[in-house]
N, C-alpha and C positions, 0 to 999 in steps of 0.2 A: 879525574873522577874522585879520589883521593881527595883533592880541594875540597872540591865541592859541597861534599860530604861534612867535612870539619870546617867548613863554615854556616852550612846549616842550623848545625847541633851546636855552634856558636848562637846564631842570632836566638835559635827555641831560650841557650838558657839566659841570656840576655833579657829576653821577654819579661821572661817566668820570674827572674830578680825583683823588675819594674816593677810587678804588681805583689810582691810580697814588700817590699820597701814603701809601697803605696798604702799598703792597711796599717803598717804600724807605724805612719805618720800621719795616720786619721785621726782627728783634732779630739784632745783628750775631753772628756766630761760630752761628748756626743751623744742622742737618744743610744743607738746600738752599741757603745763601747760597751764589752765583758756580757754582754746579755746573751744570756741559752736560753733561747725558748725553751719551757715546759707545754708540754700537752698533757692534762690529768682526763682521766677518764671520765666518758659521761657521767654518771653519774657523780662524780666529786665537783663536777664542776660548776660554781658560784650563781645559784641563780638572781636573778634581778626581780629585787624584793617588789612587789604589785603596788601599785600607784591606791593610794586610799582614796575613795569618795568622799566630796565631805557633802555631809546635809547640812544644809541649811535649817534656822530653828524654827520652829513653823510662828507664824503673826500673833501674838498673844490677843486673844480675844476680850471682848469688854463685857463684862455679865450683863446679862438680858433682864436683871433685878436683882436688889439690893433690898436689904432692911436696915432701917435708924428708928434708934429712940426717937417718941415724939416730944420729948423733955426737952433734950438735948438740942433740938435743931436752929442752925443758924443760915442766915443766906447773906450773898452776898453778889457783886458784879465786877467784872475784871474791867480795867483804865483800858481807854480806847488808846490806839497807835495808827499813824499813818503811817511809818518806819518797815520799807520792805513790802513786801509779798505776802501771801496768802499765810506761805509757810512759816517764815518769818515771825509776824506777826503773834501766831497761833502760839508758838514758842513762847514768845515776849508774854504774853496772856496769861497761859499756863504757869510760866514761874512767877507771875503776880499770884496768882490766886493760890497756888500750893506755898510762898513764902507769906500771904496774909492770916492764911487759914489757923484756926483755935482748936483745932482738930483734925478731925479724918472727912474729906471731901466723898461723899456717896453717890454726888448725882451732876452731870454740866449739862449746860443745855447752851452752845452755840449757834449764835444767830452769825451767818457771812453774810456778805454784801461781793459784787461782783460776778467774776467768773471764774476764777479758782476750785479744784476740785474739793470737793467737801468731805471724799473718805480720806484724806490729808489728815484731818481733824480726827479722826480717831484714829490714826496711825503714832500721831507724836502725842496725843493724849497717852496711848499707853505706854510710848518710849518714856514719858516726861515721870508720871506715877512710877516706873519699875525703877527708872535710875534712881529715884527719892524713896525705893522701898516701900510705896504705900500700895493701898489695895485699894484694885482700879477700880474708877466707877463707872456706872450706869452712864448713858451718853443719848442727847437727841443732837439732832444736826439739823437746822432750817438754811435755808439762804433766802435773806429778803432782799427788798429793791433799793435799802439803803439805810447806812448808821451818821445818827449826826456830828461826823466828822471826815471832812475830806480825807479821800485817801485810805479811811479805815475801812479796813476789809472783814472787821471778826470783833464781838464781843462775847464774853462768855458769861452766864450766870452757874451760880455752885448754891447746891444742897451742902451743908456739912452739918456734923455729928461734936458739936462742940464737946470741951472736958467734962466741964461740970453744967448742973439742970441752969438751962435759962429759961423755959416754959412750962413751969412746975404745975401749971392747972390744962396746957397743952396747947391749941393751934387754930384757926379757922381759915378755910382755905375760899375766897372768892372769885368767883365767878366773873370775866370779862363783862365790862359793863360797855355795851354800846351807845353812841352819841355823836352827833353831831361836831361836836369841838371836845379837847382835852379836859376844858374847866367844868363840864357837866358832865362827863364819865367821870371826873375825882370827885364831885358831889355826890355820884350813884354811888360809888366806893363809899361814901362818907354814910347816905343812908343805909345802908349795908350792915355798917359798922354799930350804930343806933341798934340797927334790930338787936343785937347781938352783945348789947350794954357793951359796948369798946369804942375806944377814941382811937384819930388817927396818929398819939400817941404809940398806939400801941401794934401800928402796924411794921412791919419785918422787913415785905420789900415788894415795890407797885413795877410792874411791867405793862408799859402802853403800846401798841401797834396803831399806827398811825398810816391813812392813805397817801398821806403827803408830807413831809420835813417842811417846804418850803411856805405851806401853808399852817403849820402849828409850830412855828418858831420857836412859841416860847416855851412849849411842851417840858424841857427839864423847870425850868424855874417856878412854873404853876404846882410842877411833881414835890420839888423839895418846901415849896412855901406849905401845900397842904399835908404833906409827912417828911417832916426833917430828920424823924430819927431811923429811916428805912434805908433798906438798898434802892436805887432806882435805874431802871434802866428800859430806853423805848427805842423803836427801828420803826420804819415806811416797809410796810407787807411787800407791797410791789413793785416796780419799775411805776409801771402804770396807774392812773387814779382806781380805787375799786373801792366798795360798800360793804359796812359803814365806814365813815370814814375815821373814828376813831374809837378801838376798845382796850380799856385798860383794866387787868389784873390786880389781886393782891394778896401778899398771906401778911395773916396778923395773928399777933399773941392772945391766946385768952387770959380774962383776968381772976374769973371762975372754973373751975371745973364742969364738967357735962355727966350730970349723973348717969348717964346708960353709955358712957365712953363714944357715943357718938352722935353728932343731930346734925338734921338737916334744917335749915331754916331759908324761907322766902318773906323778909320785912316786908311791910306795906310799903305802899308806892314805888316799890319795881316791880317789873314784868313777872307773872307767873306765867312758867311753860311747862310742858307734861314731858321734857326732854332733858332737864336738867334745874338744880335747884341753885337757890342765890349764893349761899353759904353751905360750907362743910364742919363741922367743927368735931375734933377729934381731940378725946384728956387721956392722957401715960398710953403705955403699952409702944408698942413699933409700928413702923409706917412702912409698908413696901412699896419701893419707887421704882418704875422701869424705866427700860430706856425705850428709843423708837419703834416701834412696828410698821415695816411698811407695804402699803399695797401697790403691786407692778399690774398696772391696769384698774381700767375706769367703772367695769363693770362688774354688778353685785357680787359673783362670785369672787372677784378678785378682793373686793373689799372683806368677805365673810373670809379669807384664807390670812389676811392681816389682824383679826381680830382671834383667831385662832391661835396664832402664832402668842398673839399678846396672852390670851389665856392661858399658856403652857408657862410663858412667864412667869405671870401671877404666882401657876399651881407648886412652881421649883418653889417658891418661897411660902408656901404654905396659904397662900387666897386663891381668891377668886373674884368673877367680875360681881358678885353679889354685895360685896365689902369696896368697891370702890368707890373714894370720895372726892379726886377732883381729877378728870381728865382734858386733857389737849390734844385735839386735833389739829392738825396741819394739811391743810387743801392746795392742791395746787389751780385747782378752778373753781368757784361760786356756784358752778351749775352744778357739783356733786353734793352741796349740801342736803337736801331734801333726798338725796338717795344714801348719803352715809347716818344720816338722822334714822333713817327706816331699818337699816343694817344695826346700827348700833342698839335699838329699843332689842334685839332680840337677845342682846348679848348683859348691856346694864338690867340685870334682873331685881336689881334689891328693891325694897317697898319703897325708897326714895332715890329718883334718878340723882347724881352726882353732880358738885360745882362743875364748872364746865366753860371751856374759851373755845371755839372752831371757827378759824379764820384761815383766807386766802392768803399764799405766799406764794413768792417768785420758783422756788422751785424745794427739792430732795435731793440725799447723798444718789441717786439714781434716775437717771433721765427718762427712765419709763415709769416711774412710780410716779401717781396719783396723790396717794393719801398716806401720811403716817398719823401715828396715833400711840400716846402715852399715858400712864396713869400712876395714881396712887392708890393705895388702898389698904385697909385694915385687916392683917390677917388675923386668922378664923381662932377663935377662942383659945383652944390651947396650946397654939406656937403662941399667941399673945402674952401667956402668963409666963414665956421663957424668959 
């Protein structure tokens, strides 16, 4: 029994050696070598600092109207690109027209072709102004049925605010002359110009819409031989053929001044309408240019809530639709003419309806909208004299 015993309490301290011999030849620089755990008290103990939200910045928006000296104003049209996509492209546009520019850019008006989304175009319009530090401008957005050049998906035209006066007696703004072919809208242009003592010297820059590219070929070369020294720029309204089949635009320099800073004038031998007049013609003071107004729906209400819209416009900058002298509308059907004609008489109040273009196009930045609508106009006496 004596054995027994003393070899028990042999092997216990046998054991007990192994495993004291076993930790202090636990491999040096291990996570737990010399480590006491501490326990500090709740309250001391390190909270885990709150995860921040981040916000996002919110879209900078494009102002719904702008004012320009009408001394100062210059236009101009961005170089077409077949190079890329929608997006692409819009980019390549934008820094043509912001590295051309003599000034401060007020107003684009974007014509697309294709199927690209169109509120794209005022996305990177304002990315494009913030990065270059300018102040953004006013914006319309059309998409027609096609620019005359394969592949191109976007041209842009620009209002700008040149340095010094290049319209020291002011502006006349024309009215879409509709025709049959391009060469007899540029003549209507030209009678226009007559009424108005101006040559087509002195016009700035002619915009044609056209039913068909393939049937008015020669459309730039007829543009530059009867005004060489303007901007020009023309697109096909629609996919499809539609009436008339061509109307073309234009602003021109005056060479005179307009003793009452504004007139309306209708030369002989063009159409007179009780909807809108041939010519605008506007000397010094500022111009307020908006951007699109659009109507989401076909019917009268929905058009009276686009023109509403646009009068708020107006009023941020000191007018109204009384002082407007040359507006555009953009239809996306022919059958709403005679119902947006009847909407708008209630709204152009001034003693002579405005120059004036309303033409069918392929589509709006919005698949249920209708109708957009922009304008210009004279604000009211005493922001004038600012």
């Amino acid at each position: 029994m004596y054995f027994f015993r003393t070899f028990l309490i042999l092997v216990i301290l046998i054991a007990l050696g192994g495993s004291l011999f076993a930790q202090k030849k636990k491999k040096p620089g291990s996570d737990d070598e010399g480590y006491i755990p501490q326990v500090l008290p709740e309250n001391k103990q390190k909270k885990d600092k709150p995860q921040e939200t981040q916000t996002l910045p919110l879209p900078r928006e494009l102002p719904n109207a702008v004012t320009a000296d009408t001394d100062r104003l210059t236009f101009g049209v961005s170089p077409l690109s077949a190079k890329g996509l929608l997006s692409q492209q819009t980019r390549e546009a934008l820094k043509a027209v912001l590295r051309s520019s003599h000034g401060t850019i007020v107003k684009l008006r974007a014509f697309v072709a294709g199927s690209g989304d169109l509120r794209r175009v005022g996305e990177l319009t304002a990315d494009a102004f913030s990065d270059k530090h300018q102040p953004l401008p006013a914006l319309s957005v059309v998409q027609v049925g096609g620019l005359p050049m394969a592949g191109a998906q976007i041209v842009i035209e620009t209002t700008e605010v040149d340095r010094k006066t290049v319209n020291p007696s002011g502006v006349a703004f024309l009215s879409g002359q509709s025709a049959p072919n391009v060469a007899q809208s540029l003549e209507q242009l030209k009678t226009a110009l007559r009424g108005a003592s101006l040559e087509p010297a002195d016009v700035l820059r002619v915009t044609c819409f056209v039913s068909s590219l393939d049937e008015q070929r020669n459309t730039r070369e007829l543009m530059a031989a009867s005004f060489p020294a303007a901007a020009l720029n023309y697109a096909q309204m629609r996919r499809e053929p539609v009436s008339p089949a061509v109307e073309c635009e234009a602003v021109a320099r005056l060479r005179s001044p307009v003793a009452q800073g504004t007139s309306f004038l209708n030369p002989p031998n063009l159409a007179k309408s009780a909807s809108y007049s041939q010519m605008a013609l506007v000397t010094g003071g500022k111009l307020v240019i908006t951007g699109t107004q659009l109507a989401f729906g076909a019917q009268e209400h929905d058009l009276k809530l686009a023109f509403d819209r646009l009068g708020k416009a107006l009023n941020s900058a000191n007018a109204s639709f009384t002082h407007v002298v040359m507006s555009h509308v953009y239809l996306t059907s022919s059958a709403l003419t005679d119902r947006v004609r009847t909407v708008r008489a209630g709204y152009y109040t001034g003693s002579n309806p405005p120059a004036s273009t309303m033409l069918p196009f392929e589509g709006l930045p919005s698949l249920d909208t209708q109708m957009g609508v922009d304008v210009i106009a004279t604000p009211d006496s005493s922001s004038a004299r600012r």
